[in-house]
C-alpha positions in Angstrom: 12.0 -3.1 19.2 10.4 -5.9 20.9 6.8 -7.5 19.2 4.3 -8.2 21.4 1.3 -11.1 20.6 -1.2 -9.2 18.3 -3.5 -9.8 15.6 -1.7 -9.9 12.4 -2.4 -10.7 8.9 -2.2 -14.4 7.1 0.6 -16.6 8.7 0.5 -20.6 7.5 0.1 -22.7 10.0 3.3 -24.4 11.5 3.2 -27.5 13.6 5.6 -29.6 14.9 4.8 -32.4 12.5 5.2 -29.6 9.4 8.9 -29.4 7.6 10.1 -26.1 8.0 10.9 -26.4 4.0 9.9 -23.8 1.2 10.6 -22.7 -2.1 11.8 -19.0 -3.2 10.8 -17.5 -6.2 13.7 -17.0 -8.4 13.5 -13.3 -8.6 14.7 -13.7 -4.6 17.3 -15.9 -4.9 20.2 -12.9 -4.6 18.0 -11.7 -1.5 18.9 -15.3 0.1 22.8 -15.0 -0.2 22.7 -11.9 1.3 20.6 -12.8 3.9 22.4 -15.7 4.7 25.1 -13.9 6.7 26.8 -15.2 10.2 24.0 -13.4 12.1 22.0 -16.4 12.1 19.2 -15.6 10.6 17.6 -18.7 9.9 18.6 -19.8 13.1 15.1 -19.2 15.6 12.8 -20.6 12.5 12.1 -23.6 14.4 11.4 -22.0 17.8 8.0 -19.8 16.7 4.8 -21.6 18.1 2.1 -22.8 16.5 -0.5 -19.9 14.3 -3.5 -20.0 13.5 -4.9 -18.5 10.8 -8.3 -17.0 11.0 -11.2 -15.4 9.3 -12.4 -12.4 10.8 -15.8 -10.6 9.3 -17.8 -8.0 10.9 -21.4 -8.5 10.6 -22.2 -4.8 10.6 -19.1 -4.4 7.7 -19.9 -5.2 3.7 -16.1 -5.9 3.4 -14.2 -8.5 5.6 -10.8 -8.1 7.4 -8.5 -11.4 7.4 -5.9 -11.5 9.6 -3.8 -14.0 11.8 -3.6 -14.7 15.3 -0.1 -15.7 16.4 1.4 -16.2 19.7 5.6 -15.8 18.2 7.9 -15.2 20.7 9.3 -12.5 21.4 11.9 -10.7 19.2 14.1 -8.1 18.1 13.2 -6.6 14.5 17.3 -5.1 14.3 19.6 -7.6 13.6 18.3 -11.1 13.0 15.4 -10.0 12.6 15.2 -9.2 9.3 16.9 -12.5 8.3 14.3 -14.2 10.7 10.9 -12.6 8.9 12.3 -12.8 5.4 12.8 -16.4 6.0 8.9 -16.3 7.6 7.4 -14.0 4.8 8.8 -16.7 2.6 7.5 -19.7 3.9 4.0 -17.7 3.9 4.9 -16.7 0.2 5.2 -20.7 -0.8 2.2 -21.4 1.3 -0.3 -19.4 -0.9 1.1 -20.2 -4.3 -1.1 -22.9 -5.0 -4.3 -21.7 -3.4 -6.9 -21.8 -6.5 -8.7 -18.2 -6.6 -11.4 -16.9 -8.8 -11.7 -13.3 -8.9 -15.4 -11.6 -7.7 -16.3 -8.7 -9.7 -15.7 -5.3 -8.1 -13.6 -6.6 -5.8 -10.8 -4.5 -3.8 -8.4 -5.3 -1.1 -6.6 -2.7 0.6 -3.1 -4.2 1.9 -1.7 -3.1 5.4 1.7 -4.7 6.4 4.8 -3.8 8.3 7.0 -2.3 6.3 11.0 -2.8 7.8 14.6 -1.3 6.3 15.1 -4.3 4.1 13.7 -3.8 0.9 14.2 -7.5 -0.1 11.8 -8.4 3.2 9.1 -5.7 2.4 9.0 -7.4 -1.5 8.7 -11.0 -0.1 5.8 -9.0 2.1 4.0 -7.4 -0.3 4.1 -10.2 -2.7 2.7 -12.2 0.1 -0.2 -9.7 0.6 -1.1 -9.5 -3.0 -1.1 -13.6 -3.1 -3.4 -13.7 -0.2 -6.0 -10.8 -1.7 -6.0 -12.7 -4.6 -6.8 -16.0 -3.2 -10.1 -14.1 -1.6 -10.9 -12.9 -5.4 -9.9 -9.3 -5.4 -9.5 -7.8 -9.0 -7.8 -4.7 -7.7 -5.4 -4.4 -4.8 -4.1 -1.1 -2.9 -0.7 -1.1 -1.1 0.2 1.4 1.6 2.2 4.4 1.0 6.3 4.2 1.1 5.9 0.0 1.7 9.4 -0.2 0.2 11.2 1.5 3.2 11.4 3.6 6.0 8.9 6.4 6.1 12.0 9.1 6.4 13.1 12.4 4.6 16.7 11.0 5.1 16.0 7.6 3.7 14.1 8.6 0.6 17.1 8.8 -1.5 18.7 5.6 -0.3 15.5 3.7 -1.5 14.5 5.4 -4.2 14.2 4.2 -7.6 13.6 5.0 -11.6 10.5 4.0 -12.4 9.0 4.1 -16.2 6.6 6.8 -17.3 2.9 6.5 -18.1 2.5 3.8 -21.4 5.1 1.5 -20.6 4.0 -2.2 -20.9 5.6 -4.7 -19.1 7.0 -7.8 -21.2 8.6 -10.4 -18.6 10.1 -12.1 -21.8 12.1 -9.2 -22.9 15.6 -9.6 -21.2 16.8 -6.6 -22.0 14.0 -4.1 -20.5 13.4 -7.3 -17.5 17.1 -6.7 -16.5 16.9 -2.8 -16.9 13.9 -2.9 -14.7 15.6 -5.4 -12.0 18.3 -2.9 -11.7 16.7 0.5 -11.5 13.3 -0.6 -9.9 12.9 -4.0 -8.3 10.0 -2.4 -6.5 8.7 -1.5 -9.5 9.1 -4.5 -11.4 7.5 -7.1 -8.2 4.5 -4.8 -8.9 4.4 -5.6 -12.7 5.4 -8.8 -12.5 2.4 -9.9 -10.0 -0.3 -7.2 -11.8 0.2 -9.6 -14.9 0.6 -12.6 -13.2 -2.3 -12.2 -11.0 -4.5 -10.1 -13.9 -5.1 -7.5 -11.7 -5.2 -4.1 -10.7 -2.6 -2.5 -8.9 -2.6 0.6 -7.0 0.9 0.4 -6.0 1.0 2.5 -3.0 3.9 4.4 -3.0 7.7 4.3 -3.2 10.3 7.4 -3.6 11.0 7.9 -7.2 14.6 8.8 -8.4 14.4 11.5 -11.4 18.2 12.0 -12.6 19.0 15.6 -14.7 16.1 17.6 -14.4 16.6 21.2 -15.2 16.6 21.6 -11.6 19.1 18.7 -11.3 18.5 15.3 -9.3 14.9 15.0 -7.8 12.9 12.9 -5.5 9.0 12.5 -5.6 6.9 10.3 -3.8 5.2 8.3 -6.2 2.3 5.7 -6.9 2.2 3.2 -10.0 -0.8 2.3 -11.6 -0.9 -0.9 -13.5 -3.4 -2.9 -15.2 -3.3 -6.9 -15.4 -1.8 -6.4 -19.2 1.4 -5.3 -17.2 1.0 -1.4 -18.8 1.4 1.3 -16.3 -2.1 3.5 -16.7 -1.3 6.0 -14.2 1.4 7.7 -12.1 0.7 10.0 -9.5 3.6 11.7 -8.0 2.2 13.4 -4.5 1.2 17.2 -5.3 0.6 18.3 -1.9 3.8 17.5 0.4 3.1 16.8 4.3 5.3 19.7 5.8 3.3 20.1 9.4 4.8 21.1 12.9 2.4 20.5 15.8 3.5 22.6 18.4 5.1 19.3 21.0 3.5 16.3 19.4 5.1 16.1 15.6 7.3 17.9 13.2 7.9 16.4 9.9 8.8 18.3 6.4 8.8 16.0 3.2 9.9 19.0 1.1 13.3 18.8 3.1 14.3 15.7 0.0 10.8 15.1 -2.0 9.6 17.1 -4.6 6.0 17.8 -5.5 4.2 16.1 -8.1 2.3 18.6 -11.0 -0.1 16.6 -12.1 -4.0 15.1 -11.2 -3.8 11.3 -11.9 -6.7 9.1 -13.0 -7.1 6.0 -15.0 -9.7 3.5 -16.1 -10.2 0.3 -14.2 -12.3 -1.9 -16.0 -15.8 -2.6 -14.0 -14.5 -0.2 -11.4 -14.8 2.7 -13.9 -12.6 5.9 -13.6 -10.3 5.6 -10.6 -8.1 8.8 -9.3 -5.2 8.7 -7.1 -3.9 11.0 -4.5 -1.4 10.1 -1.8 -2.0 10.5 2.0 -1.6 14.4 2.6 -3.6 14.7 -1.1 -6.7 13.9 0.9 -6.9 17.0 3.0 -7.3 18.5 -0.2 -10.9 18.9 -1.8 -10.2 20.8 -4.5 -8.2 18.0 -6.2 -10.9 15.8 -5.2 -13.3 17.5 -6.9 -11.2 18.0 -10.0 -10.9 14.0 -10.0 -14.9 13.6 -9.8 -16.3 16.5 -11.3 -13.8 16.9 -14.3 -12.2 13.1 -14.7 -15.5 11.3 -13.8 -13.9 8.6 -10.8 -16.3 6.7 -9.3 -13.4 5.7 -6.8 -10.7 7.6 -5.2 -7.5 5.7 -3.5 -5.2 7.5 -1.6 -2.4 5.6 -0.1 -1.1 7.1 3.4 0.7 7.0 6.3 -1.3 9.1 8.5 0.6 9.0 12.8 -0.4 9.2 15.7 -1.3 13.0 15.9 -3.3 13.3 12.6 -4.4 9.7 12.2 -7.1 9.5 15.7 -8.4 13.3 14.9 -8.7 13.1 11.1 -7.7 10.2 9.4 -11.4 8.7 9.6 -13.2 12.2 9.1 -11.3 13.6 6.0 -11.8 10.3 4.2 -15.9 10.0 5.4 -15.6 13.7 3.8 -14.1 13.5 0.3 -16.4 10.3 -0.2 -19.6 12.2 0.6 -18.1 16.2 -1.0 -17.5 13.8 -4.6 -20.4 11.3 -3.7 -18.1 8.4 -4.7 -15.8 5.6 -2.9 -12.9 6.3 -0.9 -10.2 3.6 -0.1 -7.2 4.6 1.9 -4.1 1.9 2.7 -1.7 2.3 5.4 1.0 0.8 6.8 0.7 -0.9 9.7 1.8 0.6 13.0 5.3 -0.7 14.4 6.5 1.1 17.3 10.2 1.4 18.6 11.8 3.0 21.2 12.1 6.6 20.0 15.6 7.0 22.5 17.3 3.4 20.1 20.8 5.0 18.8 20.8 2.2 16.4 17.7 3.5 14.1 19.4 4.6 11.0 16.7 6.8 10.2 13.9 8.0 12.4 10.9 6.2 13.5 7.6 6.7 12.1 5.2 5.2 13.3 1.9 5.0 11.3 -1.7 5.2 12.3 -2.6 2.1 10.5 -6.6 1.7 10.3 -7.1 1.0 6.4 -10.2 2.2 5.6 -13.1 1.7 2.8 -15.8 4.5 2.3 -18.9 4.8 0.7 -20.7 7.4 -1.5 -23.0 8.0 1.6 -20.5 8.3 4.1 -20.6 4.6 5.7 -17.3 3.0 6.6 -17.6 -0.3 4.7 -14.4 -2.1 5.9 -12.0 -1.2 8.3 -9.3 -2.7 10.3 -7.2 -1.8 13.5 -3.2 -0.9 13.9 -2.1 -4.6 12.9 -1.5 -6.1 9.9 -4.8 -6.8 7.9 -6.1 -7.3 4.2 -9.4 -5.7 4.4 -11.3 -6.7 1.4 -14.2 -4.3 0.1 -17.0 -5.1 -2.7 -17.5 -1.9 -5.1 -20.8 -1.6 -6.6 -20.5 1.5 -9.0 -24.9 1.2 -9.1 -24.2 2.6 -5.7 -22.5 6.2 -7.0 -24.7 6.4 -9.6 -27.7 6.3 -7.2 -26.0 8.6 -4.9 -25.6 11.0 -7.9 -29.3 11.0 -8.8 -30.7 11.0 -5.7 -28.8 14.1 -4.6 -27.5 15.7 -8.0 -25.4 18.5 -6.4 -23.4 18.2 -9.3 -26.2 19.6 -11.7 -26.8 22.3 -8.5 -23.6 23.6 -8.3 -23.9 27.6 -8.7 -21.3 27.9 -11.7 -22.0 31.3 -11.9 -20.1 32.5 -8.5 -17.8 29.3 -8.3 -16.3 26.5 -10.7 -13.2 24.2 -10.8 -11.3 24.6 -13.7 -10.3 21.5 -16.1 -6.5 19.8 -16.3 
């Protein structure tokens, strides 16, 4: 796959007069030796032209989009590739780690990166993402869904981890459980480690989720963590509703061919944000799980991660979000990947090529987008004002109008 000049989210600025030196957090250190392979991959470093990094708000938009203009040259993403933007991601990574932040109440960001086959790359990513929405004072942050790996039935298991159930409260000075976690969730742990870090919220997207002698035997979900900036996990929503579609010429995909579906409606509470409820991408075209989240769990805000494509993401992607925000009179935040594009006929794709819609998207109770952002990589960063549902829900109280006595959603 070749990348083409885009817009694309936070780069530092390298010059010629700036030492192409940087510092790796220690959690990465075992990343580096097997990065460092004869493929030279830290060998182009020093031929990437100058970025600049910009600050991009929309004057019609509430929320603000920050994103990079580059002009890298062109490259391969197979082979050195991944050596070359791990060593990139990196050198972002150390630039943000001393930006001072103060964190603006009601504050989200929603987090849309490319997401690559090396795991180790898409953590030095993400962290990078949740460094930079933190420096711009977000108190709760929203990764896309499957940012771990490739967006493949066939990969799921190959990625997929054992991730700790609902109560669990992270403790970075406990060896034991900090070496447990390193081994059967580094995904997992990343997450913890920057929610407490950072004292934030985190919506963590989504990652497959290894669960070992079931009844059933071995299963696979696709599942979001919820943690609070204590480091406990508050909510885990494993996706109820799997995307099995065929679009007669444009797209077949079936998630039930390795996941398994969650069986349970996930909400937790978020501090000034209220009650939050979680779905994940193909959850959305669902209103009746909506509704149970705002009629019968009280969210003021519902997040669903998602990897919408090319097919569903121009004709609905937009309209289904506009329509679960107005239906539960509430925000909507959706986080996607962003869109990398290969060529479908490349025999050296382990896995198949997805390739997301991108568009990250923040609605309000009355239906306006409040933030958005194209295909590329973005942080779009969106202010919450619960006054705003609660207005909504007085002004036009279809909740109290709701004919009970022919229709009702039922409690779980």
């Amino acid at each position: 796959m070749l990348f083409t000049n885009q817009s694309i989210a936070f780069l530092l600025t390298i010059t010629s007069s700036r030492a192409l030196s940087f510092t790796l957090p220690s959690h990465l250190h075992s990343s580096v030796t097997h990065l460092t392979s004869p493929l030279g991959y830290f060998s182009s470093i020093a031929t990437r032209q100058n970025s600049i990094l910009a600050s991009v708000g929309n004057s019609n938009l509430s929320g603000k989009v920050f994103r990079r203009r580059s002009n890298l040259t062109q490259f391969r993403q197979r082979d050195n590739c991944y050596g070359n933007k791990f060593v990139q991601r990196n050198m972002q990574l150390a630039s943000f780690s001393d930006e001072g932040s103060s964190q603006v109440e009601g504050r989200a960001a929603l987090l849309q990166f490319e997401v690559n086959p090396s795991k180790s790359t898409n953590h030095v990513t993400a962290e990078i993402f949740i460094s930079k929405a933190v420096s711009k004072g977000a108190q709760l942050v929203v990764l896309p869904e499957i940012w771990n790996g490739p967006y493949a039935t066939a990969a799921f298991p190959e990625y997929a981890e054992i991730l700790p159930d609902v109560g669990f409260s992270y403790n970075e000075n406990d060896a034991i459980t900090t070496k447990k976690l390193e081994e059967e969730c580094p995904s997992a742990k990343l997450l913890f480690d920057l929610a407490k870090k950072q004292s934030i919220y985190i919506v963590g997207g989504s990652i497959s989720e290894k669960v070992i002698g079931s009844t059933e035997g071995d299963k696979i979900y696709n599942t979001c963590l919820c943690i609070d900036p204590n480091g406990e996990l508050v909510g885990k929503h494993r996706k109820v509703h799997l995307f099995d579609i065929d679009v007669p010429g444009k797209i077949t995909f079936k998630e039930s061919d390795t996941l398994s579906p969650g069986e349970s409606v996930t909400s937790f509470e978020a501090g000034c944000f209220g009650k939050v409820g979680v779905g994940i991408c193909y959850d959305i075209r669902f209103p009746e799980y909506a509704l149970l989240l705002s009629e019968k769990h009280n969210c003021n805000i519902l997040i669903y991660p998602g990897a919408f494509n090319l097919t569903t993401g121009p004709a609905h992607w937009e309209l289904l979000q506009k329509g679960r925000a107005v239906d539960n009179q509430c925000y909507v935040l959706t986080a996607s990947p962003a869109r990398v594009e290969v060529n479908p006929d490349d025999e050296t794709l382990k896995y198949p090529h997805y390739t997301a819609w991108g568009h990250s998207t923040a609605v309000t109770p009355w239906g306006d987008i409040a933030a958005t952002c194209d295909e590329g990589e973005a942080c779009v960063i969106i202010d919450i004002d619960i006054e705003k549902v609660k207005e909504m829900r007085t002004s036009i109280p279809i909740m109290e109008q709701k004919r009970n006595d022919l229709y009702k959603v039922t409690s779980i």
